[in-house]
N, C-alpha and C positions, 0 to 999 in steps of 0.2 A: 380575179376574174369579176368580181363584185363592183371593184372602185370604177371601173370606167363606165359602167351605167347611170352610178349613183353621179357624177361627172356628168352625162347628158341629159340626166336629167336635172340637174342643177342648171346648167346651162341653159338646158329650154325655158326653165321658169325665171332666169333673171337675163339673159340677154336676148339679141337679136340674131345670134350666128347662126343657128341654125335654121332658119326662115329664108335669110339672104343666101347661104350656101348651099342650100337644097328648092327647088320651086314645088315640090311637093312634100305631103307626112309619110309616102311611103318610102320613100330610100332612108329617113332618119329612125323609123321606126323597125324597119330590117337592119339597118346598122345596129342597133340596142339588141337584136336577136341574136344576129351572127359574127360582125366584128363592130365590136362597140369602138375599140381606139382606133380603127380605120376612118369611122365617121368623124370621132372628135376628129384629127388628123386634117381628116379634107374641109371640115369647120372651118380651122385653125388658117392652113395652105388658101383657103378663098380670103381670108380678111390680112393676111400676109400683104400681098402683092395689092396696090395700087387700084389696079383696073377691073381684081375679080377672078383672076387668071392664076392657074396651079404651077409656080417653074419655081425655080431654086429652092433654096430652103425647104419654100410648102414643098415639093415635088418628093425633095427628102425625107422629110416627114410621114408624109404620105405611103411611102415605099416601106418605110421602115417599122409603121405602125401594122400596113399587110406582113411583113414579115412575122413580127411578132404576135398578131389574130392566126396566122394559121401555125406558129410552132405552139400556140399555147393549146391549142385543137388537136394537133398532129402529137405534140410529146406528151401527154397527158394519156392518150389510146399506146404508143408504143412502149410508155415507163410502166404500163398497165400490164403488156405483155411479159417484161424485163421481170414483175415482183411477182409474179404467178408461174413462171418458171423455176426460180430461184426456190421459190415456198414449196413448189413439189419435190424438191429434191429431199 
């Protein structure tokens, strides 16, 4: 949960993605809060495609990084429930 920040923020300080794939610092700066590989991801998906525009690959990317932002949120609070049952027995 570490590495993808240390990722954005490496990225802020030596390229341009995230400047050109966001027009402002607040959606990159909620992305580093809440889903940090979501942001990389749509970083990534904007300089994919030609024109700027999120379809193919980027789209999958995209989709796949939400997925894994909320299972790492979501199964972290349920594996929590899972060892704290177990341990009362």
């Amino acid at each position: 949960m570490f590495f993808p920040r240390v990722a954005i923020v490496l990225v802020w300080l030596f390229s341009d993605y995230l400047e050109q794939a966001y027009n402002t610092l607040l959606w990159p700066v909620l992305g580093f809060i809440f889903m940090p590989l979501t942001t990389l991801a749509y970083a990534f998906a904007w300089h994919v495609q030609p024109q700027g525009s999120i379809s193919g690959i980027g789209l999958v990317a995209v989709v796949l990084a939400v997925l894994l932002d909320l299972g790492i949120i979501g199964g972290s609070a349920g594996n929590r429930k899972v060892r704290t049952y177990y341990n009362r027995r």
